[in-house]
GUPAVO-346027 format. One line per 4 residues: their letters; for each residue x negated, z, y of N, C-alpha, C. Coordinates in nm, 3 decimals. Layout:
BEGIN
a> X:Z:Y:X:Z:Y:X:Z:Y | ...
//
This chain:
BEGIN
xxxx> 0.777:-1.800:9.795:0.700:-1.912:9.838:0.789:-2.035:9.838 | 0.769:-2.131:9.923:0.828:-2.274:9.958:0.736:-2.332:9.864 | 0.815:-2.429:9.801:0.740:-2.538:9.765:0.828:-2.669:9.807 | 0.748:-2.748:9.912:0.829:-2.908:9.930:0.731:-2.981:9.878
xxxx> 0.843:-3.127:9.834:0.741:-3.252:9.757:0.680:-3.326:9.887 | 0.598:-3.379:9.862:0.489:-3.485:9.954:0.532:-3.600:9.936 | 0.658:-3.667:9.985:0.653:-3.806:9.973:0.556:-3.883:9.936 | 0.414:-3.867:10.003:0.352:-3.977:9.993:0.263:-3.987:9.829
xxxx> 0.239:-3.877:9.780:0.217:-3.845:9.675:0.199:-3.793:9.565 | 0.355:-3.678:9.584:0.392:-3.639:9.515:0.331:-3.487:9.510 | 0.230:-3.437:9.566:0.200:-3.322:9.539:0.233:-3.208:9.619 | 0.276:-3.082:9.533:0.332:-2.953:9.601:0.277:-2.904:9.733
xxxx> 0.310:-2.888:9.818:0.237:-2.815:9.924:0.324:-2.651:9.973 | 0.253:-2.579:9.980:0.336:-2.429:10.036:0.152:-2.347:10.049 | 0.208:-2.239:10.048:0.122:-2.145:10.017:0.003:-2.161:9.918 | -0.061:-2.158:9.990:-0.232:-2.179:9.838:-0.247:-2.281:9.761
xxxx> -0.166:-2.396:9.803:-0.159:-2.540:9.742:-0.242:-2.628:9.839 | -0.229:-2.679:9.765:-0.380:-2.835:9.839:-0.247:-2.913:9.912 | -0.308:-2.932:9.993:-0.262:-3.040:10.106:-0.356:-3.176:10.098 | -0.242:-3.303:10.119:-0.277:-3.400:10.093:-0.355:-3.431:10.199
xxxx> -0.464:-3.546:10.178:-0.592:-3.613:10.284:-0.527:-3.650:10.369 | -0.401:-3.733:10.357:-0.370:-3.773:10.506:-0.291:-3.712:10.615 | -0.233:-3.541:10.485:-0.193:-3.476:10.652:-0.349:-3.344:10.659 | -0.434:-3.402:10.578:-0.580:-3.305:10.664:-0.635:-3.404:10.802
xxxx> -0.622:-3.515:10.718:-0.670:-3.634:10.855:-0.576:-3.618:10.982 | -0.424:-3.591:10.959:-0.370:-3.599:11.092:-0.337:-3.459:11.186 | -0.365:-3.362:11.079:-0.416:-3.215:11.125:-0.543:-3.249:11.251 | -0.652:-3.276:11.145:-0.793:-3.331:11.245:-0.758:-3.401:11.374
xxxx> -0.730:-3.531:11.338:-0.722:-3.580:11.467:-0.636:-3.539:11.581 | -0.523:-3.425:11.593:-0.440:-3.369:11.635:-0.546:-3.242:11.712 | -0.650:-3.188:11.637:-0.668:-3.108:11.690:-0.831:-3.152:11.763 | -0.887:-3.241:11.707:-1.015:-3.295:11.781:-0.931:-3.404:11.931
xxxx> -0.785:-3.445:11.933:-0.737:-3.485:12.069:-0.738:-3.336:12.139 | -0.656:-3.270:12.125:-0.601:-3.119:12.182:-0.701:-3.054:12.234 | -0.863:-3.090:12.145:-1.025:-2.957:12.218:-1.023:-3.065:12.332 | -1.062:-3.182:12.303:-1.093:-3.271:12.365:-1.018:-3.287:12.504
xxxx> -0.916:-3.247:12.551:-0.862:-3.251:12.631:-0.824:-3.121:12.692 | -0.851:-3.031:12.650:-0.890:-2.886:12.660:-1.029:-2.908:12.743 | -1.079:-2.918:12.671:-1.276:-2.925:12.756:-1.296:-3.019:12.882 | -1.199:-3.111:12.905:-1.163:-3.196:13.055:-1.095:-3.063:13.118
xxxx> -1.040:-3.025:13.091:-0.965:-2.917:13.151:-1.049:-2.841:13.227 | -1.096:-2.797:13.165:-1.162:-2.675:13.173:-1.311:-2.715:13.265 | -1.362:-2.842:13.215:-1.512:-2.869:13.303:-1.402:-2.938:13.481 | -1.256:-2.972:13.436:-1.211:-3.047:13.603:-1.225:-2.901:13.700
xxxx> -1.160:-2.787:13.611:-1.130:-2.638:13.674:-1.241:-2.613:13.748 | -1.370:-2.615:13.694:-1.514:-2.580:13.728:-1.563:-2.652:13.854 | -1.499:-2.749:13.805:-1.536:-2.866:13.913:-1.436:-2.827:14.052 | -1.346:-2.801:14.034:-1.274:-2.775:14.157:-1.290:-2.616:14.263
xxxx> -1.339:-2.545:14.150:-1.366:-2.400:14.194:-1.494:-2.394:14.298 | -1.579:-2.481:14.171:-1.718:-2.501:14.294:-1.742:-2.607:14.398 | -1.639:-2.670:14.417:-1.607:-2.763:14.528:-1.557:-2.624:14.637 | -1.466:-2.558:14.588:-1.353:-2.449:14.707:-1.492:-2.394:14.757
xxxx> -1.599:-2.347:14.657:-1.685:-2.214:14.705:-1.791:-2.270:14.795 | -1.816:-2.425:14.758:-1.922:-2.465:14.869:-1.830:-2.496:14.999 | -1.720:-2.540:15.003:-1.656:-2.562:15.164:-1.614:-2.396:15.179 | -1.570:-2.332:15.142:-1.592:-2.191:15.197:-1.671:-2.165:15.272
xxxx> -1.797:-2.142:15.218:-1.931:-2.106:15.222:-1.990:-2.212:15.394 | -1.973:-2.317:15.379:-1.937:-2.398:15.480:-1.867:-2.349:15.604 | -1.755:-2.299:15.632:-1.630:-2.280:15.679:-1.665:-2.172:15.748 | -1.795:-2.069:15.715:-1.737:-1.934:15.778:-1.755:-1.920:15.906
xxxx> -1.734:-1.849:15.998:-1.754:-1.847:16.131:-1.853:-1.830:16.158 | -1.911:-1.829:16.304:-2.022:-1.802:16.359:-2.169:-1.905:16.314 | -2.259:-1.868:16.379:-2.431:-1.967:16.349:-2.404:-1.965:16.215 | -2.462:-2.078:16.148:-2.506:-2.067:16.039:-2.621:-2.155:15.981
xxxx> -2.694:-2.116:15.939:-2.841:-2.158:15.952:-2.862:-2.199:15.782 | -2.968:-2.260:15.744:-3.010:-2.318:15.629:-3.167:-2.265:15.613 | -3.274:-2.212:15.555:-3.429:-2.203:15.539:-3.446:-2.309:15.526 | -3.578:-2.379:15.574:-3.621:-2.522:15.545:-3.789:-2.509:15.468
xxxx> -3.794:-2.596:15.392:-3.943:-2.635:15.379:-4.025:-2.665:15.502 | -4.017:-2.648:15.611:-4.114:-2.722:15.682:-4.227:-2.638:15.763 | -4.210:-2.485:15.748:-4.293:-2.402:15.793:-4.448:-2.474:15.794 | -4.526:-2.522:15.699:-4.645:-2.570:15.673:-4.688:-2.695:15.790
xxxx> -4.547:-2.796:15.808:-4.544:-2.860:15.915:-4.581:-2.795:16.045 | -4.451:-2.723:16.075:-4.459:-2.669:16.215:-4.609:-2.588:16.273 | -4.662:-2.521:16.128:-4.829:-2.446:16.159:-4.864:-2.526:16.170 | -4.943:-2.664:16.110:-5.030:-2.797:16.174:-5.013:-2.826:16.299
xxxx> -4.872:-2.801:16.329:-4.877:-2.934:16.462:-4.896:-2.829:16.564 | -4.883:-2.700:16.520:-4.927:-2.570:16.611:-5.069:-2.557:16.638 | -5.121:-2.533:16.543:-5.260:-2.548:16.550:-5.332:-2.701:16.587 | -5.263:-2.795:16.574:-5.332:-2.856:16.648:-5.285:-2.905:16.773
xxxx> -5.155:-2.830:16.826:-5.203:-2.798:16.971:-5.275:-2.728:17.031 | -5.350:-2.649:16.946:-5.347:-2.526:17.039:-5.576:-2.577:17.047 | -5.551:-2.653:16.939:-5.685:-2.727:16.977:-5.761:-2.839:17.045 | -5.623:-2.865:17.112:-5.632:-2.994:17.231:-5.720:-2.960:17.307
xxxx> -5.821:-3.047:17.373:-5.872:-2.977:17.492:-5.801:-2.975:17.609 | -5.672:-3.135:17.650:-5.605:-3.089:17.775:-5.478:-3.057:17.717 | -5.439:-2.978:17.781:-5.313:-2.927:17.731:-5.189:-3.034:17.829 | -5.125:-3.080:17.743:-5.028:-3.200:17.835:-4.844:-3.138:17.814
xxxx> -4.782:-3.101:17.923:-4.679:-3.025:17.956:-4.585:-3.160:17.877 | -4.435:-3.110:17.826:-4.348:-3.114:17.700:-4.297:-3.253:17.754 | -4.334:-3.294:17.878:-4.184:-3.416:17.937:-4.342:-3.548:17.887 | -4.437:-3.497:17.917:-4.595:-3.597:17.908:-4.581:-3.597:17.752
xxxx> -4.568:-3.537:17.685:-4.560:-3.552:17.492:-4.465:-3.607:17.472 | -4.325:-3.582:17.543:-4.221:-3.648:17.482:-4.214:-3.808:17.531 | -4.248:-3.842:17.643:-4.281:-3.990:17.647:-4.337:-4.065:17.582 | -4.442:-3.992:17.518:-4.595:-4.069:17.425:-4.466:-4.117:17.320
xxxx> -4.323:-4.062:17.284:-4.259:-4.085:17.163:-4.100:-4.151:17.225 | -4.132:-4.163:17.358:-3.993:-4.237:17.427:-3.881:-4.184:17.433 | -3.930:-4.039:17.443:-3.842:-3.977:17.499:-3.792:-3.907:17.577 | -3.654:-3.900:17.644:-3.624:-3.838:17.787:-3.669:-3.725:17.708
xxxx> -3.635:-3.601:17.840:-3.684:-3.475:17.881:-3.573:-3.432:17.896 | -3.467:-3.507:17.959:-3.296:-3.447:17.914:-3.281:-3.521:17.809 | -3.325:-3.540:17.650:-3.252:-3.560:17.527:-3.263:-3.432:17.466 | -3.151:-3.443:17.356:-3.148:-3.329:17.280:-3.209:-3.367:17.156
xxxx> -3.318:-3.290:17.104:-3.349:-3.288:16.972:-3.260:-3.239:16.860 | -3.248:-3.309:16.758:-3.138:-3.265:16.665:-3.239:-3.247:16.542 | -3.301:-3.137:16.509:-3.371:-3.101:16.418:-3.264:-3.085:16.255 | -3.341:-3.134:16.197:-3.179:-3.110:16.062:-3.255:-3.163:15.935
xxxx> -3.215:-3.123:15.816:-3.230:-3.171:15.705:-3.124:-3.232:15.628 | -3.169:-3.329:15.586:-3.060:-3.428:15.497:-3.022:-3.347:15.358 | -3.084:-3.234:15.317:-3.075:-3.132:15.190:-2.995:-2.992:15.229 | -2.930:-2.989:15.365:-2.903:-2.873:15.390:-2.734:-2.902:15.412
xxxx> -2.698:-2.814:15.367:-2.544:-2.845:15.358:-2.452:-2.818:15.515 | -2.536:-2.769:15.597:-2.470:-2.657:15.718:-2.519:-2.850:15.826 | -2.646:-2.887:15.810:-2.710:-2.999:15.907:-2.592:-3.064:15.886 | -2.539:-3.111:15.734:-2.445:-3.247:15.637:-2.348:-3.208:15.747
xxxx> -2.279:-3.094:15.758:-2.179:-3.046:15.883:-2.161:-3.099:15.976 | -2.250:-3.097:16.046:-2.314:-3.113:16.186:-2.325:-3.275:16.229 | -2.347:-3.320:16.128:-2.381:-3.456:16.117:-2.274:-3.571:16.173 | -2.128:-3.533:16.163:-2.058:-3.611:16.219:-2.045:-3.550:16.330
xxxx> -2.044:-3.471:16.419:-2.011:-3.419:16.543:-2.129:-3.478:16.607 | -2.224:-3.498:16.567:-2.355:-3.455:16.632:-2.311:-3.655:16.634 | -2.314:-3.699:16.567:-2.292:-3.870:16.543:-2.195:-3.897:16.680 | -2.071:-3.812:16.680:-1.985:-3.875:16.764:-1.976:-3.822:16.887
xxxx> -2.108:-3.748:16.906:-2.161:-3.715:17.067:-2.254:-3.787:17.112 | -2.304:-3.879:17.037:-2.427:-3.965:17.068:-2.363:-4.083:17.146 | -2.219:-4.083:17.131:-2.156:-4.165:17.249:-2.170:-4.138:17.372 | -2.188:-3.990:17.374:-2.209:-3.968:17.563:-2.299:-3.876:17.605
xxxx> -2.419:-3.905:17.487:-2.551:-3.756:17.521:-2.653:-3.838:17.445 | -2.759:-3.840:17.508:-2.920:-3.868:17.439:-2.973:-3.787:17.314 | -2.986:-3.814:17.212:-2.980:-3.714:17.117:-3.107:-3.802:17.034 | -3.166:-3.737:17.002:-3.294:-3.782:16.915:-3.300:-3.682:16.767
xxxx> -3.280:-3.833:16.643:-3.275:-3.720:16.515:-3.407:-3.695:16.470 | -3.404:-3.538:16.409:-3.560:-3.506:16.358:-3.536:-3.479:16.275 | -3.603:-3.568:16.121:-3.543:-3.504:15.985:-3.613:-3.437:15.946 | -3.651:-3.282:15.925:-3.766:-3.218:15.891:-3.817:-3.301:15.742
xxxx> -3.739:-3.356:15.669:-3.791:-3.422:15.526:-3.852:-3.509:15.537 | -3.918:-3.592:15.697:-3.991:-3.704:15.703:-4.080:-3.663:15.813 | -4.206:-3.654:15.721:-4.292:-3.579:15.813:-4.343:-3.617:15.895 | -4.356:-3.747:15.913:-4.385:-3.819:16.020:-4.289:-3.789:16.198
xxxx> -4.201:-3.790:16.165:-4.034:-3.733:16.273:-4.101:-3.622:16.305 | -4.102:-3.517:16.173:-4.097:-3.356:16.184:-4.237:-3.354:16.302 | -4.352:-3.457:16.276:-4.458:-3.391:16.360:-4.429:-3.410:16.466 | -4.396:-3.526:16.507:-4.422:-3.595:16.644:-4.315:-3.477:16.706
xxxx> -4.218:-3.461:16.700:-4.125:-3.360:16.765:-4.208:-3.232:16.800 | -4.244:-3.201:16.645:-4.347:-3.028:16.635:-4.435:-3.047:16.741 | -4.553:-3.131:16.722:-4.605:-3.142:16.850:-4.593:-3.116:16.959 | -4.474:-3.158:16.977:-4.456:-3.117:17.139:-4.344:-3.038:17.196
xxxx> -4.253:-3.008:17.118:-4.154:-2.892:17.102:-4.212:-2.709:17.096 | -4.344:-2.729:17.026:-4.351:-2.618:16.962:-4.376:-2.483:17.011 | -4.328:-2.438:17.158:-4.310:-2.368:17.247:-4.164:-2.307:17.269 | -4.045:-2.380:17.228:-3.918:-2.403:17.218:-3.873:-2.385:17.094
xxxx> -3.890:-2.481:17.026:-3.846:-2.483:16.849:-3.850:-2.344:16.793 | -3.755:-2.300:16.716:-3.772:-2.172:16.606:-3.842:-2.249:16.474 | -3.811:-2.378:16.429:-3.857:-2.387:16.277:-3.813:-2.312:16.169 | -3.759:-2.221:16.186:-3.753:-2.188:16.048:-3.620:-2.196:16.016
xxxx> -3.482:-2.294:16.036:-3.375:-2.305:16.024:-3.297:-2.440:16.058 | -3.227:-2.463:15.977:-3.161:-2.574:16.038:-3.010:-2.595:16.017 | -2.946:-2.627:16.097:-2.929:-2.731:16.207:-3.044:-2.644:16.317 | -3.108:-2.709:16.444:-3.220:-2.678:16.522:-3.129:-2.824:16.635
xxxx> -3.114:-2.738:16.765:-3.038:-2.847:16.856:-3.173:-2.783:16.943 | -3.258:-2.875:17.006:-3.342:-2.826:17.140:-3.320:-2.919:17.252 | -3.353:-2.841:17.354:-3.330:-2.897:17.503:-3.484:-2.886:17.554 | -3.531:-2.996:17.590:-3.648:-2.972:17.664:-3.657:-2.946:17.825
xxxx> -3.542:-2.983:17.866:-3.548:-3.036:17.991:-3.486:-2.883:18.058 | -3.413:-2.780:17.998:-3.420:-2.616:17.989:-3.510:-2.563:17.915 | -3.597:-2.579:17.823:-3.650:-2.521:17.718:-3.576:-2.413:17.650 | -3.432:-2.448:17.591:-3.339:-2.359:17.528:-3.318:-2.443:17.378
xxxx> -3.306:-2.327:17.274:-3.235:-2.422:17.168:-3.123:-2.312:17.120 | -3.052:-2.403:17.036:-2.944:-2.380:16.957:-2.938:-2.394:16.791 | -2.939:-2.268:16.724:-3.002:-2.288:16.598:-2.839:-2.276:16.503 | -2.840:-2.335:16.428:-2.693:-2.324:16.343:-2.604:-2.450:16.327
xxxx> -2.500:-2.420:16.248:-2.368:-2.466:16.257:-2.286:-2.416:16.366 | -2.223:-2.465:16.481:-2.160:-2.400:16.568:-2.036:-2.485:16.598 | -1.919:-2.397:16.660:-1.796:-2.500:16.706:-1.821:-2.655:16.790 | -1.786:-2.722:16.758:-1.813:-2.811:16.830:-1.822:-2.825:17.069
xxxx> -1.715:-2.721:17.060:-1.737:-2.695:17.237:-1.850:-2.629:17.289 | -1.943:-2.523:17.135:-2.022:-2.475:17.175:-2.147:-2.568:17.241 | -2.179:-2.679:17.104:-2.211:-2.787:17.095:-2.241:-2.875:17.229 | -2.114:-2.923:17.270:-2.076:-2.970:17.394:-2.126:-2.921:17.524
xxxx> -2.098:-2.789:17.521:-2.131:-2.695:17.613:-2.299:-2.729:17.646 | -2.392:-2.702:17.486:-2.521:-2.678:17.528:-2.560:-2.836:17.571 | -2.542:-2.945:17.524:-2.541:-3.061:17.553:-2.547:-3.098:17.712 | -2.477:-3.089:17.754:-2.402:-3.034:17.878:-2.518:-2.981:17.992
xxxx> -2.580:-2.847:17.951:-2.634:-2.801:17.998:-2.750:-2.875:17.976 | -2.808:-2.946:17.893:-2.932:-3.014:17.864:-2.926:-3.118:17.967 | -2.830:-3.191:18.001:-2.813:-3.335:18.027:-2.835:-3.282:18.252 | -2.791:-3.163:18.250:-2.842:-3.095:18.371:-2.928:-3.083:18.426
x> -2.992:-3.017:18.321:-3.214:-3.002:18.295:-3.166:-2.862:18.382
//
């Protein structure tokens, strides 16, 4: 066994000997810095992993669609078309709300990560295409659209791009030329 003296006060330290308070205190604080900066570690790691897995998840090819809450919507404004007594054709509904018949409806939720996507493309086509936003989360938007879409519209997904003026839509995340393309074809009728 070692035995060295403790400068600071004289007592033996080695094997099965008491160690003085102030190297237990600088033991401690040595090792409550070291967890402590360990556990940043480790919650930044977490943090970066599930950042990679949601833009992945984001990223993959082809449609990609989101489920929405708004099914309950889209049945109301169904049923109460379907209890109109005159039935008024999609370009006569969309005026009542000022809107062309070549705009594109941009159906989308502000909670859906695939719409969040979409959202700048869809922004920096509104420079050269009529585009009307429908946030399914404001139900007021969601009806007036449902109303008179609801011949066209799928509802149950979003991003939701519709054309009234073809009665075609485009449901997903898609390349942006696809985008363009259907735009395109809307602005045609």
């Amino acid at each position: 066994m070692v035995n060295v003296k403790n400068k600071s006060n004289n007592e033996k330290v080695g094997k099965g000997k008491k160690v003085s308070e102030s190297s237990r205190k600088l033991v401690d604080k040595e090792f409550i810095l070291f967890f402590s900066i360990f556990v940043v570690a480790i919650g930044i790691l977490i943090g970066i992993l599930l950042f990679l897995r949601s833009e992945s998840e984001i990223e993959t090819k082809g449609p990609i669609t989101s489920n929405v809450t708004y099914d309950n919507i889209a049945a109301k404004a169904e049923e109460e078309s379907r209890t109109e007594k005159t039935e008024e054709n999609i370009a006569e509904c969309l005026s009542r709300f000022k809107i062309d018949e070549d705009t594109v409806i941009f159906i989308y939720s502000d909670t859906c990560p695939y719409s969040i996507k979409m959202m700048d493309i869809v922004r920096d086509l509104e420079k050269n295409y009529k585009i009307y936003f429908a946030n399914v989360n404001e139900k007021e938007t969601a009806m007036l659209v449902i109303s008179c879409l609801h011949e066209i519209a799928a509802y149950n997904a979003t991003p939701e791009f519709v054309c009234p003026a073809n009665k075609e839509n485009l449901i997903g995340a898609v390349e942006r030329y696809e985008l363009e393309k259907f735009f395109e074809s809307c602005r045609r009728g």
